[in-house]
Phi, psi and omega in degrees: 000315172320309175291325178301311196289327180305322200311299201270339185241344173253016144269350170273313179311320195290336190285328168315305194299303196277015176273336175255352179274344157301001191281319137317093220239112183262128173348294182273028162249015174235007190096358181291121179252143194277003201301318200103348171221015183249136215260135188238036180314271170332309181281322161292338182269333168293300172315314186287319167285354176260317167306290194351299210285341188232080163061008173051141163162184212287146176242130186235149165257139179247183186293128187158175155266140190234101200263134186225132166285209184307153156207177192250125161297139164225155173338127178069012172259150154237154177250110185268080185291116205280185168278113195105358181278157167224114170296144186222093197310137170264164218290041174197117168318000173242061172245317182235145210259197203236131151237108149063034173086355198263133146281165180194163134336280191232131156213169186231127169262082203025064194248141160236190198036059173226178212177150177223113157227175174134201191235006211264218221211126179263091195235124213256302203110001174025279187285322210258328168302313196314319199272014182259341175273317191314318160315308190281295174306317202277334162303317193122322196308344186219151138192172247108166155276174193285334172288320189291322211257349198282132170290161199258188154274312192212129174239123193230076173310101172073030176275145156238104243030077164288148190224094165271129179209133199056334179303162191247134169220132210203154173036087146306131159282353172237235153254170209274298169226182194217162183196135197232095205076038199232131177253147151068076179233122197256116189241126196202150196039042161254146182251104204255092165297106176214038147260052185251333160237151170294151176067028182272129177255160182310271168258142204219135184199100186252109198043043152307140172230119198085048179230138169245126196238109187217160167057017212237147201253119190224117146259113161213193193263318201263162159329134156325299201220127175235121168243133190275153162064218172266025190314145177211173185040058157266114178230122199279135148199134150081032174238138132299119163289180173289019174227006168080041174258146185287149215249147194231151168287127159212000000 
């Protein structure tokens, strides 16, 4: 009887550790493959909907290339890039979806607790998208201008507490990201790379509340930091351009 109760109680136990080590999820446990050519649209939205759905926690990418279109971040998820993985947008514009009229990468919808941390890499493909929507409008196939139609890295909309941290994010087809309506948004050691199309701005922060932008490095074609609307309790330290100068909330 005894051995029955060890039994029952170190099977209680294992289910427990793996219950709490889920909270961690790896990428290539939902089928996402790091090849670079395999389009992971799909496999990622699913891995971001199942964490959600089961209690939120980090989806990591490990070393690779990851190639994707658009997907929607949900509630209680972080995306964690490790050092050498790069999400890698892929090169055609029907790839990618519409926020509130915005295209993107990543987006968000009144979503809270989510976050992109890590040491990897967000690389939208810029120039070579961009002249494939330039393509697409001179067909007819689209329409707008080259600006209304280019996708960002990251659009996020009515969100709250959010966290971008440490990631290098480059060569955007628009601008590299936008936030809209985010209460408590912490963005911090991040590295923003935009001079692969003109006029690319760094950061866009429109009626926003609660935001700190610290310790992060911005080259782009474009303004660094544009703020919209009523944004308030914006707070700028430690961040730079390329000519080193410190970048200021006005």
């Amino acid at each position: 009887m005894m051995k029955i109760y060890k039994i029952i109680i170190f099977n209680a136990l294992l289910l427990l550790s793996l219950n709490l080590s889920a909270k961690d999820y790896k990428a290539s446990l939902f089928g996402v493959k790091s090849d670079g050519i395999t389009l992971n649209t799909g496999s990622i939205q699913y891995a971001i909907d199942y964490i959600s759905e089961n209690g939120g926690g980090t989806l990591q990418f490990y070393v690779g290339r990851y190639l994707t279109g658009s997907f929607e971040l949900k509630s209680n998820v972080t995306i964690e890039l490790k050092e050498g993985a790069v999400l890698v947008g892929v090169v055609s514009i029907y790839d990618y979806i519409g926020l509130k009229g915005t295209k993107a990468l990543i987006t968000a919808d009144a979503q809270q607790n989510i976050g992109i941390i890590g040491q990897g890499v967000i690389e939208g493909q810029g120039a070579a998208l961009q002249n494939s929507v330039k393509a697409q409008i001179q067909k007819s196939y689209l329409k707008g201008d080259v600006a209304e139609v280019s996708p960002l890295l990251i659009y996020f909309n009515g969100c709250s507490n959010v966290t971008i941290e440490g990631v290098i994010l480059e060569d955007a087809c628009g601008d590299i990201q936008s936030y809209a309506g985010c209460k408590n948004l912490n963005e911090k050691g991040v590295t923003v790379y935009g001079n692969s199309v003109p006029g690319s701005k760094g950061i866009v922060l429109s009626d926003c509340d609660g935001v700190k932008l610290s310790d992060s490095y911005f080259e782009t074609s474009g303004t660094e930091l544009v703020m919209k609307g009523a944004s308030k309790n914006v707070s700028v330290t430690g961040c730079i351009n390329s000519k080193g100068k410190k970048i200021q909330a006005k």
